[in-house]
Structure formats: C-alpha cells, structure tokens
N, C-alpha and C positions, 0 to 999 in steps of 0.2 A: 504494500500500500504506500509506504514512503516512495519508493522509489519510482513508482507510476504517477504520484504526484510531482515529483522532482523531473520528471520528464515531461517539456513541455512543446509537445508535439502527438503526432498521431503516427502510429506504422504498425501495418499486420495486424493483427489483435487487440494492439493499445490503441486505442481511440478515445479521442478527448474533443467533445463539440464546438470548447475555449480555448485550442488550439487547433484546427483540423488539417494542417498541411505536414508534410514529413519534412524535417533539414535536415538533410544527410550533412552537412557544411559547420554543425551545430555539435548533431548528435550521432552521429557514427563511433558510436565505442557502448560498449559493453557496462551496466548499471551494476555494482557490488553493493552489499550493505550489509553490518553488521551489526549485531545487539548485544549490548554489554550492558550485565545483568547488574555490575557495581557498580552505573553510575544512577543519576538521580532518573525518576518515571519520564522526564521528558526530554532529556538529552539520553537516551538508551540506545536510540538505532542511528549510525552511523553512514553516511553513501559514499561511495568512493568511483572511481570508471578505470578501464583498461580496456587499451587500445584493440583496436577488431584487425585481425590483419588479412587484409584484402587479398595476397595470392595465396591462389592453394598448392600444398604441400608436396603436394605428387605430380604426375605426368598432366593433370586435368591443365584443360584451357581457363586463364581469369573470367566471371562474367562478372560485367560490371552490374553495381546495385541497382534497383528502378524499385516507383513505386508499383503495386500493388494494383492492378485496375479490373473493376468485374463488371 
C-alpha cells in the first residue's frame, strides 16, 4: 500500500485515476520497502528503488518498454 501510493503514475495493474499516464522517464526502477518493527507506528515502513536493467541476460533480443494498450 505504501509503495503504490508512493508511485505516482499508472502501469499494468497499478492504476491511479490522479495520475493516469505511465513515465517511464520518472519511474523505470523497481519499488522496495521495508518494515521495521522498532521504530515508532508511523515511520515503520520504509521505500527504497533499484534500478530495472533493460538488456536481457542471454542470447534474447532487447524489447524496448511501451505502454500497455487494449
């Protein structure tokens, strides 16, 4: 839930009516978050990012990103 707030944008599945376009430009990386149970009730959950990395690893060809259209 943090972290789908913290994203402020729409892509695939997260869809947000207060944001509805996708910025690859913005938010191309990966949402982490973390919950640490010693601090106080409202600073608990933490968000962090890491980078998406765009070629793949084997013999495949790169596809580049696009949105989404049905």
């Amino acid at each position: 839930m943090h972290s789908a707030e913290a994203r402020k944008e729409s892509r695939g599945a997260h869809s947000r009516e207060d944001f509805p376009d996708r910025l690859d430009d913005e938010w191309m990386k990966h949402t982490v978050g973390w919950y640490d149970w010693s601090k106080a009730k409202n600073d608990r959950v933490r968000i962090g990012y890491r980078p998406v990395h765009m070629q793949p690893l084997g013999e495949m060809e790169h596809i580049p990103p696009k949105a989404r259209t049905y």
